[in-house]
C-alpha positions in Angstrom: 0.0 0.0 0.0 1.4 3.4 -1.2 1.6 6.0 1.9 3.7 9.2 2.5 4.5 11.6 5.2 5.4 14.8 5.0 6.4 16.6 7.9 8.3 19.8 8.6 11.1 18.7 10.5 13.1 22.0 11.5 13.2 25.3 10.0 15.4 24.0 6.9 14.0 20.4 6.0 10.7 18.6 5.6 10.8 15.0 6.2 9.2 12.7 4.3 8.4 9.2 5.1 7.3 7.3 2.1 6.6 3.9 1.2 5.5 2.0 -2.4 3.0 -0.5 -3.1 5.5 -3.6 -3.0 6.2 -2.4 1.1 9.4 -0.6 0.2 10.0 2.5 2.5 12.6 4.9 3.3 13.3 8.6 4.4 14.7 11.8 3.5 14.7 15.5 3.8 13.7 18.0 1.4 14.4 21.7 1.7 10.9 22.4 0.4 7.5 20.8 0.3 7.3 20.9 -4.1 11.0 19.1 -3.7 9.0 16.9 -1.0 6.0 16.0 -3.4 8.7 15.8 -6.1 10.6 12.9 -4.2 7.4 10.5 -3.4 6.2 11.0 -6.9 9.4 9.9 -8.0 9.7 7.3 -6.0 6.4 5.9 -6.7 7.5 5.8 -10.4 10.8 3.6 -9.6 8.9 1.2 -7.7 8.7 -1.5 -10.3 12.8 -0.8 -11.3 13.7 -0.6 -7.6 11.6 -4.3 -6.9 13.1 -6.3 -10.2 16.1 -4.9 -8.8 16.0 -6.6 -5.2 14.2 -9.4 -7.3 17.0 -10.5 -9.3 19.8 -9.9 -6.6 17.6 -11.9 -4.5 17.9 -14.8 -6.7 22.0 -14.2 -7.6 22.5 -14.9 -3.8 20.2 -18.3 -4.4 22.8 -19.0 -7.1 26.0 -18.2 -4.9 24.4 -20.2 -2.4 23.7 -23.4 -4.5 27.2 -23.0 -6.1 29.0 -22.7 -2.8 26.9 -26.0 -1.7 28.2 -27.7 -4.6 31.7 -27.7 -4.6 31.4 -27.9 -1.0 33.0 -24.2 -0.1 30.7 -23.9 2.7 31.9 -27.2 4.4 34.1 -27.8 7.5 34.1 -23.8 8.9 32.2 -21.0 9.8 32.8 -18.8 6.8 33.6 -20.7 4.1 37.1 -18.7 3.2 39.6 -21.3 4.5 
C-alpha cells in the first residue's frame, strides 16, 4: 500500500516518510514541500525498477548459495574462506 509523510522537520527540512505498493519505504529530507511531493512522486515511479532490482539480486545470492553447496566451499568452517 502506497503511503507518505510529509512533515516539517526544522526550519530548513521537511521530512518525508514514504513507502511504495510492494512495502518498500525509506526517508529523506527535502528543503521544500514541491522538492518533497517531487521525491514520493518519484519514488512511486521507480517502484517496479527498484523491486526487479532486489528481485533479481535476491535470486544471484540463491545461485552463490547453490554454487558454494556444490563444490562444498561452505563445508568444514564458519565462513567458508579457509
Amino acid at each position: 500500500m502506497r503511503k507518505y509523510n510529509i512533515i516539517k522537520d526544522n526550519d530548513e527540512f521537511f521530512k518525508v516518510e514514504c513507502t511504495d505498493s510492494y512495502g518498500n519505504s525509506t526517508v529523506v529530507y527535502e528543503r521544500n514541500v514541491l522538492d518533497a511531493s517531487k521525491f514520493v512522486m518519484n519514488y512511486w515511479e521507480n517502484e517496479d525498477d527498484r523491486q526487479d532490482s532486489k528481485e533479481l539480486m535476491h535470486r544471484a545470492m540463491l545461485n552463490m548459495i547453490e554454487i558454494d553447496k556444490k563444490y562444498n566451499i561452505n563445508k568444514g568452517n564458519s565462513d567458508g574462506l579457509d
